[in-house]
N, C-alpha and C positions, 0 to 999 in steps of 0.2 A: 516264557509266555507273558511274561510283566511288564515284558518292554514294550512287545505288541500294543496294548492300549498306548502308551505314553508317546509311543512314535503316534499315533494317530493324533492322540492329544497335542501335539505340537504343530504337527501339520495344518489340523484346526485353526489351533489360533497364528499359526502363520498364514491362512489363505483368509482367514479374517482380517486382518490386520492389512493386507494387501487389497483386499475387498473397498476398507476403511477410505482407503485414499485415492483421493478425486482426482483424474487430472486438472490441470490449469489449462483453462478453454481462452483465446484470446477474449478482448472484451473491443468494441467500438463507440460505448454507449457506458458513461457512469450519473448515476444517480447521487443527489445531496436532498438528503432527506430528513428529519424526524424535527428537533424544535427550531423548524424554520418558517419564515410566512408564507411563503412556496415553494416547491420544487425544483428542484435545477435539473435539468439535463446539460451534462457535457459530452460533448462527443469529439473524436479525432479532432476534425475542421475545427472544433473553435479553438481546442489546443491549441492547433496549428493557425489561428488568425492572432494569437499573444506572439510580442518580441521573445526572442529565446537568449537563453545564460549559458557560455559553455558550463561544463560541470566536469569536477574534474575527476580522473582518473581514479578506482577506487577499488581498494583490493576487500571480498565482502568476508565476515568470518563468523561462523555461526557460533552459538553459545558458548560451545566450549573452546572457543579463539582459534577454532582450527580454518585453515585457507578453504572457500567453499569455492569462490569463483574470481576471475577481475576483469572489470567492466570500465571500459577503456573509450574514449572519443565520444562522449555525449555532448547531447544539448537538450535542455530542459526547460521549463517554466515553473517558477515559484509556487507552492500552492498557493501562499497566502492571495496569491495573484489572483488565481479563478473562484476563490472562497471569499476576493472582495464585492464580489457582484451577489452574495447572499444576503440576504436580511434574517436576523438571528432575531430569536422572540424569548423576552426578557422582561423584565418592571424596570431594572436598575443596573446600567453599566457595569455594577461591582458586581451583578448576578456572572457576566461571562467569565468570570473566575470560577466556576462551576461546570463549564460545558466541556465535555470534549468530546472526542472523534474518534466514529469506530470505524477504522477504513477495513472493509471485506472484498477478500476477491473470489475469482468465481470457484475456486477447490472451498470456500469456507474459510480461507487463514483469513486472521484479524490480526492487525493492528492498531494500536492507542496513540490520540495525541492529545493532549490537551490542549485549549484556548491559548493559555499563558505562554507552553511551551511554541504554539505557532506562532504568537504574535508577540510573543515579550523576551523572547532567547532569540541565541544565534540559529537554535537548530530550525526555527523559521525562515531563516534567511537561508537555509541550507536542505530543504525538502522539496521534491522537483517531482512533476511531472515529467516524465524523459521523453521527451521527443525524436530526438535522432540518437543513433547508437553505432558507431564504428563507421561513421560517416552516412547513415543508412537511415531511413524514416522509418520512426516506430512502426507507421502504416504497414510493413512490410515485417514485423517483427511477430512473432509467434509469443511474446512477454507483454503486448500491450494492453490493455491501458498499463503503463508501469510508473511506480510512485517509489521514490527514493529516499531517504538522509542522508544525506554524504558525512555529516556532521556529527554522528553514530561511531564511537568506539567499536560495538560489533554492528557494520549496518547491513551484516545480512540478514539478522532478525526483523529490519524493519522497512527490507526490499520485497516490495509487494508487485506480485505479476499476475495482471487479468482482473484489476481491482477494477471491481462492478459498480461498487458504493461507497458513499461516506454518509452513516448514520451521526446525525448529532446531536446531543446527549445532555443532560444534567444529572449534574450528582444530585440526589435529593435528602 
């Protein structure tokens, strides 16, 4: 008779837990929003009016280094590319050592960048919008809007699919 509840009790929080998790909706529309002078709207189109980078092949591995996926034949565009047409709100240059970036997609996952890391590392010169994938326009991809590091020891933790926004931020 004891086990009765605890089967129930598991069930519970396995159909909770299952409850929990959102799918990932594509996106066609991201937002750049919070300490900026205005608002960005990026969409597909302007993506696709930037020069693209191939990007290269990239096997993804989540936390625990184990193989999750490998994403093969892209082309992409730099963020730091579409993030140079923001105007960032500051007193003092040395302030954007302070900002970073919280990129959310549309299930709720979040990822971090900071300022420095986008604009002062290599891993700047290595974070893509992905355009094409397997020869094939995001447009057509059920992962778009999708944002990458290639440049990521494990960069499945920081392959973002359906990312809606980038909030940006000050540490205070």
């Amino acid at each position: 008779m004891k086990k009765i509840p605890l089967i129930i009790l598991l069930f519970s929080v396995i159909g909770l837990s299952v409850k929990a998790q959102r799918p990932i909706q594509p996106t066609d529309l991201l937002t750049v929003f919070g300490k900026v002078k205005s608002e960005q709207k990026i969409t597909l189109k302007l993506l696709d009016s930037f020069p693209k980078q191939k990007v290269k092949d990239l096997i993804l591995y989540n936390h625990k280094g184990e193989i999750k996926d490998t994403v093969q034949n892209m082309k992409g565009v730099l963020l730091k590319e579409i993030l140079a047409k923001v105007d960032y709100v500051y007193e003092k240059p040395k302030n954007l050592n302070t900002f970073y970036f919280v990129c959310t997609a549309s299930d709720g996952y979040k990822v971090v960048f900071s300022w420095n890391e986008i604009y002062n590392t290599e891993v700047g010169n290595n974070l893509y919008f992905i355009t094409e994938m397997k020869g094939k326009s995001i447009k057509d991809s059920d992962q778009r809007i999708l944002l990458i590091a290639t440049s990521d020891l494990k960069a499945g933790r920081r392959y973002v699919k359906g990312l809606e926004s980038i909030e940006v931020k000050q540490v205070e």
